[in-house]
N, C-alpha and C positions, 0 to 999 in steps of 0.2 A: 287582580292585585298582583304585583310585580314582587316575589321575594329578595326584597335588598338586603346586604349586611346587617340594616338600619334596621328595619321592619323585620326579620329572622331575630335580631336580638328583644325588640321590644314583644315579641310573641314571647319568647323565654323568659324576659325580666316580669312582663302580667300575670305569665300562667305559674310561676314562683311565687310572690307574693301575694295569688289571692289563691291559693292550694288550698287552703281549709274552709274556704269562706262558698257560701253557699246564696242565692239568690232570695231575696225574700218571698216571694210569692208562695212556691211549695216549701221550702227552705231544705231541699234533696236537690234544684239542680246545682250544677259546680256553678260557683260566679263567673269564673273563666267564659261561661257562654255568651256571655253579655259583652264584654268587651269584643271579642271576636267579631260578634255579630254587629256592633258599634263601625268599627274597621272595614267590616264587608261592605255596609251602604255606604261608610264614607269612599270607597274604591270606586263606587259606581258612577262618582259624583270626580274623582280628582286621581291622578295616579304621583301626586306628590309624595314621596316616601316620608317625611317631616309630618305632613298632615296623617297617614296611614300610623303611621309609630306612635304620634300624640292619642288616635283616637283606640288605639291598643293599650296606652298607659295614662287613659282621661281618669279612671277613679283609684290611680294607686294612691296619690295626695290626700283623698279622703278616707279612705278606707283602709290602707297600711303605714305604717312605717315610717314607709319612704320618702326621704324627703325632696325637697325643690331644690337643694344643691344638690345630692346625688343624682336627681335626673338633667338636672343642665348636665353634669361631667362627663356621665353615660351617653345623653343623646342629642347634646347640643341645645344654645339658649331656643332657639326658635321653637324646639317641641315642647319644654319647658313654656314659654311664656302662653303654649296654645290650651297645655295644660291646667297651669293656672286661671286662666281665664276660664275654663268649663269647672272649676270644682268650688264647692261652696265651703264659707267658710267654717272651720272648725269648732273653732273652741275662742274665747275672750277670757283675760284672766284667769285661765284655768278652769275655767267653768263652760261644759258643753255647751253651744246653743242651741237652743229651742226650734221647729221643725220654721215655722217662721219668719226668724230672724235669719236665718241659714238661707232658703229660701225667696228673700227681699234680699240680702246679699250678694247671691247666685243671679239675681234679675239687675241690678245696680253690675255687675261686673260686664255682663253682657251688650250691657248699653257702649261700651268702650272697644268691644270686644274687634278684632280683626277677621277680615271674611273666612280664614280658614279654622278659628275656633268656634265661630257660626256654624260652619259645616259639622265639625263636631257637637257641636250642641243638639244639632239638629236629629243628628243618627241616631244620637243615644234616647232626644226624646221620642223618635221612635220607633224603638227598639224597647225603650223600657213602656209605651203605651202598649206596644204589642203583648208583649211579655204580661202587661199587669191584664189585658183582655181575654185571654187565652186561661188565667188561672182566675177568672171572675166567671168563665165559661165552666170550668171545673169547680169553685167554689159557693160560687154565686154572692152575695152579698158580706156573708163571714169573712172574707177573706180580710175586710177594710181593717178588722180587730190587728193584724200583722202590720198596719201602716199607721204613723204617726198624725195620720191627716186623713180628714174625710174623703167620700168621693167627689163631694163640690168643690173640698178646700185644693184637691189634687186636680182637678178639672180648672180651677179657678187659675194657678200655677204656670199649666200646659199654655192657658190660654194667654197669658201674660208673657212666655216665652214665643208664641209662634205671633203676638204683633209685634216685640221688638224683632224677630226675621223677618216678618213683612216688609218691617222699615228698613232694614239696612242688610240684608243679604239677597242678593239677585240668582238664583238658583231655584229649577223646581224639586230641591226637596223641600223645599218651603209648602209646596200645593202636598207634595205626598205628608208631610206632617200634619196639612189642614187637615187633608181627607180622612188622616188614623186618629184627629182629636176626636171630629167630627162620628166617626163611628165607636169609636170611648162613651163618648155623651150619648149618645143615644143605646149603646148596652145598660151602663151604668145607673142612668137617670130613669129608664125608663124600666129595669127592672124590678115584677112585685120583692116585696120583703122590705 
């Protein structure tokens, strides 16, 4: 990964506004690791500085503040529009959505989506399969109590995200996301408890 102006700033503006915020699974690590780690496999895949700074600033929309004009202003419409495109939607008249609705949201948006918020989509699913595998190895089935949604309903999700890449993103992080669904389901499903 090529440190641009671009990509230098959006490592500042993610790791500012998710400072307090912590990762769900153990809820001690920084969030900050996620996005990085988001970033990192999208680099393996593309050295577009646009996509690299989008997939650094994919959950400020949901998670802080910040909003969708400040990030066009800061990093230009195209990071913006990649970003939007990976983050699910909020809230409807003021009323949180429910993990579901957010969720078939997040799937409807994707269908439209362009090959390089694909990519992004793709890293963070997994990056966040890994991340949930790793504290299901330390937790063991408990952990699900921390998530809004079962482990089928979370499997069921993954799996609904990696056919719409099947169909419309030509890239193998497509096969590496089969591969980390594919070994999700089979920790998950096949553990006693």
């Amino acid at each position: 990964m090529k440190l641009t102006p671009k990509v230098e700033l959006a490592i500042k503006t993610a790791a500012r506004l998710h400072i307090s915020q912590t990762r769900k699974g153990d809820g001690q690590t920084p969030y900050i690791v996620h996005p990085f780690a988001v970033a990192i496999i999208v680099s393996e895949y593309t050295e577009d500085e646009d996509v690299i700074a989008a997939a650094l600033l994919h959950d400020v929309l949901e998670d802080t503040s910040y909003t969708a004009s400040e990030l066009g202003r800061n990093f230009g419409q195209r990071v913006k529009e990649i970003v939007l495109s990976v983050s699910e939607p909020k809230a409807e008249n003021g009323q949180k959505l429910g993990w579901r609705v957010r969720k078939n949201g997040y799937l409807k948006r994707l269908e439209s989506s362009n090959d390089e918020a694909l990519l992004v989509c793709a890293a963070d699913k997994i990056n966040n399969l890994s991340s949930m595998m790793e504290e299901f190895q330390d937790q063991g089935v408990g952990m699900w109590i921390k998530f809004s949604a079962s482990a089928v309903e979370q499997l069921q999700f993954y799996k609904s995200v990696l056919e719409i890449l099947e169909k419309r993103l030509d890239s193998e992080i497509v096969l590496k996301l089969r591969r980390i669904l594919e070994e999700a389901r089979q920790l998950f499903l096949t553990a006693p408890g």
